[in-house]
Wavefront OBJ file of the C-alpha trace (Angstrom):
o trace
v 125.243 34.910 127.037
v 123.280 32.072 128.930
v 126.109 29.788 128.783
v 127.804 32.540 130.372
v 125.029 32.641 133.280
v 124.965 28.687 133.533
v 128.699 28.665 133.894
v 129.276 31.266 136.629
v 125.776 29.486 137.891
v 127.712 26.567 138.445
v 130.832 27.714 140.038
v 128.969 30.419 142.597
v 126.523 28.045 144.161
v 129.305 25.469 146.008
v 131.098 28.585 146.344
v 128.576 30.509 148.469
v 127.688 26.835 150.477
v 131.526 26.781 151.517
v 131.368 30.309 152.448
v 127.984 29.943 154.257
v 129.398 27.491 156.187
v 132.417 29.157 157.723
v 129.871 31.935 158.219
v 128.104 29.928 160.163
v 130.660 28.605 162.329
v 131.959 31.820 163.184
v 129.029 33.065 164.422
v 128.295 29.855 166.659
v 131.922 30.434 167.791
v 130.926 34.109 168.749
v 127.652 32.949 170.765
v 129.606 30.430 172.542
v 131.934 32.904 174.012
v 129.166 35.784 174.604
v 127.622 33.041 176.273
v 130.979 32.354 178.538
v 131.537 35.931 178.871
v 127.996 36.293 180.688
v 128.399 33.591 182.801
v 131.706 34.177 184.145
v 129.919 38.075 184.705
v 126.452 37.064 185.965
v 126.421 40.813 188.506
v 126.764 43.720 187.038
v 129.471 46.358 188.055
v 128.057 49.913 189.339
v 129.983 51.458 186.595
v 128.036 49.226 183.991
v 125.043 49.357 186.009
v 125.272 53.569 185.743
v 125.839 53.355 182.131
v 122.587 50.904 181.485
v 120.542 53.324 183.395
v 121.633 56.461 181.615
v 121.238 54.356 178.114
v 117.607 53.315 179.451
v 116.869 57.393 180.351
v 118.660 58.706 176.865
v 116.139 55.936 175.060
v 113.367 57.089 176.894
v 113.732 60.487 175.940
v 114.749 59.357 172.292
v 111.140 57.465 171.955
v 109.408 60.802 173.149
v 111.103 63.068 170.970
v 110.372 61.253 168.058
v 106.381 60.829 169.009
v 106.196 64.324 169.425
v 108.257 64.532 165.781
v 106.338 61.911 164.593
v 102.820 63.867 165.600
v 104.064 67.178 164.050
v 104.640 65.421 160.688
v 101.475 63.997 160.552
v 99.802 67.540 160.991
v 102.180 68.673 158.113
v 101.007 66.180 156.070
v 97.585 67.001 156.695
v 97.625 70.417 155.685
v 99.513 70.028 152.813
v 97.050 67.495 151.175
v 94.111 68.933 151.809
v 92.409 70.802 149.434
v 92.453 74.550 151.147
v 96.443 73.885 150.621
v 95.667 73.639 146.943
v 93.059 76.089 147.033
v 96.003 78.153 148.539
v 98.744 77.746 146.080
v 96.428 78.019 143.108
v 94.445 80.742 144.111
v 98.198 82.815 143.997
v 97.875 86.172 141.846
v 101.638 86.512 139.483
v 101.163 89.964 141.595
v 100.970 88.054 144.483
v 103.974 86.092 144.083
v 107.524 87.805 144.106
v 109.132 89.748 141.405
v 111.570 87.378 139.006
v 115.261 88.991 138.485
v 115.743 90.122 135.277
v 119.158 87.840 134.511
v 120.355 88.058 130.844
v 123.070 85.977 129.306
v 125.501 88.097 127.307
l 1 2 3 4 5 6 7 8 9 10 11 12 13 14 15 16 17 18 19 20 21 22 23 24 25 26 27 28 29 30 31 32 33 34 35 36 37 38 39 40 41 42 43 44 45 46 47 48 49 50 51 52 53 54 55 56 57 58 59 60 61 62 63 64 65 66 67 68 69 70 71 72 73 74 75 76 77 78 79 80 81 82 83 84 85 86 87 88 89 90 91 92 93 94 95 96 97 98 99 100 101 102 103 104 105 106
């Protein structure tokens, strides 16, 4: 079994280098011609310019929803650990609670 491990050891780690490599390359290729794209467009069209500001507005409202969602949650969390929540749940009567079906298997 660990000559098993040493061998595919052995093969994998050139393996992943070459493969790293080209990795890397393409992404430098990418960059290079992101970075040609946004020189050759240094203004921004009104279209895009539209589209930025209705991201920027949607994002906005995005970050407020999820304080407000983020705020309820923490009061959910504090009521459910406390100890009246336990005090709650364990202080139940059976006549409290609802009646089980009778279900028999035949």
């Amino acid at each position: 079994m660990e000559d098993a491990i040493a061998i595919v050891m052995v093969f994998s780690i050139p393996l992943v280098a070459i493969l790293g490599n080209y990795f890397l390359r393409y992404k430098r290729l990418q960059m290079e011609q992101l970075k040609q794209g946004l020189e050759s467009n240094d203004r921004l069209t009104a279209s895009t310019s539209g589209k930025v500001l209705d991201l920027e507005l949607t994002v906005q409202r995005l970050e407020a929803e999820n304080k407000s969602l983020h705020q309820r949650l923490q009061n959910l969390e504090t009521i459910v650990t406390s100890v009246e929540w336990d005090q709650l749940t364990t202080e139940a009567a059976p006549s409290q609670l609802p009646p089980l079906a009778d279900k028999t298997i035949s």
